[in-house]
C-alpha positions in Angstrom: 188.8 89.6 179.1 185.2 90.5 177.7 186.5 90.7 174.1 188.5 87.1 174.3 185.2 85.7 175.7 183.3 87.6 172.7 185.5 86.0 170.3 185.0 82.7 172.0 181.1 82.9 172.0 181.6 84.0 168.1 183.6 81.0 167.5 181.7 78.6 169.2 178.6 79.8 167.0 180.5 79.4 163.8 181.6 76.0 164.4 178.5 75.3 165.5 176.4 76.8 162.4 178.9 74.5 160.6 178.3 71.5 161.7 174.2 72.2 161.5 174.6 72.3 157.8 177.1 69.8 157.6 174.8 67.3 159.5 172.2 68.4 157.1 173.9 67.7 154.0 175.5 64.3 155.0 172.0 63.1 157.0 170.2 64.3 153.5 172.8 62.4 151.0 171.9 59.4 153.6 168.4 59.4 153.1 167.9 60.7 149.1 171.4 58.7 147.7 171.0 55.4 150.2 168.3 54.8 152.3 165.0 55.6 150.5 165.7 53.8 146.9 167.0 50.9 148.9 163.7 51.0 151.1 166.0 50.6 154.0 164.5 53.1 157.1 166.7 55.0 159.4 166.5 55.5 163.0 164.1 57.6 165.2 161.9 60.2 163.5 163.8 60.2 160.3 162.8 56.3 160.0 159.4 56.9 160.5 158.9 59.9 158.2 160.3 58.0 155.7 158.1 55.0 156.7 155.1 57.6 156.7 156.3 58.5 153.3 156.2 55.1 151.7 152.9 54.4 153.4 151.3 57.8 152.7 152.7 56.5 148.6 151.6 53.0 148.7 148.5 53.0 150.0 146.8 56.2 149.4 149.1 57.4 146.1 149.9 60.5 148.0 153.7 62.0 147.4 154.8 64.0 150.3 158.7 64.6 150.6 160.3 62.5 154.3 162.4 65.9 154.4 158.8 67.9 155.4 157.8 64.6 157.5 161.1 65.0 159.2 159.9 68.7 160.1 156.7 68.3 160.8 157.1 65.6 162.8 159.9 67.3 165.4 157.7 70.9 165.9 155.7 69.2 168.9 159.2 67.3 169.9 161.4 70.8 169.8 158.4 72.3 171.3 158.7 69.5 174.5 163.3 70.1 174.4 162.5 73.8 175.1 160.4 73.4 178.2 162.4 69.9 179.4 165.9 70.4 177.9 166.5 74.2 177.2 166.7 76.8 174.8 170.2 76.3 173.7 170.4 72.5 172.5 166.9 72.6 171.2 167.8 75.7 169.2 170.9 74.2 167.5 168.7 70.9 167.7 166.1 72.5 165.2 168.1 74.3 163.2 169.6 71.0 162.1 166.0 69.3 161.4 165.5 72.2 159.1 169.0 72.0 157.4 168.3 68.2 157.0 164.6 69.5 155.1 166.1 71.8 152.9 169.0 69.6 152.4 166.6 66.6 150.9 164.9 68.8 149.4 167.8 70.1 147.3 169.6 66.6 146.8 167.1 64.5 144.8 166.2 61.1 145.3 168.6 58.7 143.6 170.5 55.4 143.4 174.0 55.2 143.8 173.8 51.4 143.9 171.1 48.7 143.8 173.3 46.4 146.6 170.5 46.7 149.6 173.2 46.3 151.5 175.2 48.4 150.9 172.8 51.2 151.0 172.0 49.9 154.9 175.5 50.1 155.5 176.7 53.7 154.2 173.4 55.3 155.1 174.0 54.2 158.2 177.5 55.3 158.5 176.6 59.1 157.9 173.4 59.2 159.5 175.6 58.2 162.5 178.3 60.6 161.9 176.2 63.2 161.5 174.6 62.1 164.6 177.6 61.9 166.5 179.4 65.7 165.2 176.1 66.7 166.7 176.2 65.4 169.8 180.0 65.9 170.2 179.0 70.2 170.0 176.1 69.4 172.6 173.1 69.3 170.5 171.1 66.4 167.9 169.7 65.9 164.9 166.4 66.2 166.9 163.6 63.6 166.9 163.9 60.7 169.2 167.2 61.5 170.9 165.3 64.9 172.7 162.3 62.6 173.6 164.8 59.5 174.7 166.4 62.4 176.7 163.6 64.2 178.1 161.7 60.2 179.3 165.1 59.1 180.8 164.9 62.4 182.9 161.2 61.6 184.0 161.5 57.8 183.9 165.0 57.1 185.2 165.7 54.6 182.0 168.6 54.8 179.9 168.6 56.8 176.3 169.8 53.6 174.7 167.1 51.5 176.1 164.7 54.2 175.1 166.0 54.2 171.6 165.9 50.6 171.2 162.3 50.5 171.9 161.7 53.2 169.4 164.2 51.5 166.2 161.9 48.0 167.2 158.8 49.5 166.5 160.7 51.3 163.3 161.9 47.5 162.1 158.9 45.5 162.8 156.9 48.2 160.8 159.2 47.9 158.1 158.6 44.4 157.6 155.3 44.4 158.5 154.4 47.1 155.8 157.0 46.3 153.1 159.2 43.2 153.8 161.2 41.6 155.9 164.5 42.5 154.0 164.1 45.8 154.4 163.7 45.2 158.0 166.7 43.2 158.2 168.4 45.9 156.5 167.1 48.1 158.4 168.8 46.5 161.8 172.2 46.7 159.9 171.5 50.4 159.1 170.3 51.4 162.7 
């Protein structure tokens, strides 16, 4: 019986390595082929690294890639999923922030097509099935869904109204900062 478990475990580890770069690849083709050349944002940390990004670019002609944002930016959040949510998820939860890094790093920044729309829409589409594969094998893509998750512990609020609040302040900083269509496209991509 301990060597069918074994095998299990092994399984469940494989699978599970496979969908961290898998969730990598398709949240970094989102990003570098979609949603950055169409200025449309994302949603939870991944929106606001890129918004960081473009701000960091605009204003202070400073280049820094939204795949070390992204990072960066979920260290202190991994750091709060170990002590609130666990070893296990937050493990599997970083290891798929740091395949989505090396994964934009690798895929370079590019237009498939100049619809704005369209971009919104397919960038959306694999961020969220990325998202979802992720979810499905009990851990994220990081960011806001371990913070949503460790408040609606604390707070008693739900993860969606937790994540609303978060994409609002994502949208109205799009169109605040850049313009209101890439806010607008930014609601369809969310």
């Amino acid at each position: 019986m301990g060597q069918l478990s074994k095998a299990y475990q092994q399984n469940e580890l494989i699978k599970k390595s496979i969908i961290v770069i898998f969730a990598g690849l398709v949240i970094a083709v989102a990003l570098n082929l979609f949603l950055i050349p169409a200025n449309v944002f994302s949603a939870g940390v991944n929106g606001m690294a890129q918004l960081l990004s473009g701000v960091l670019l605009q204003s202070f002609d400073i280049t820094l890639d939204t795949g070390i944002l992204i990072f960066l930016m979920n260290i202190p959040i991994a750091i709060l999923g170990w002590i609130k949510l666990g070893k296990s998820a937050t493990i599997f939860s970083l290891l798929t922030v740091l395949s989505v890094t090396v994964m934009t790093l690798i895929i370079p920044v590019g237009q498939v097509t100049d619809n704005p729309l369209m971009n919104g829409i397919v960038g959306g589409v694999l961020t969220g099935v990325a998202v979802g594969i992720t979810m499905k094998y009990g851990f994220s893509t990081g960011g806001m869904d371990i913070v949503s998750l460790v408040l609606s512990k604390t707070t008693g609020r739900t993860v969606g109204s937790l994540m609303l609040v978060i994409n609002l302040f994502i949208i109205g900083t799009a169109g605040f900062v850049f313009n209101w269509e890439s806010a607008l496209y930014t609601i369809i991509s969310i």
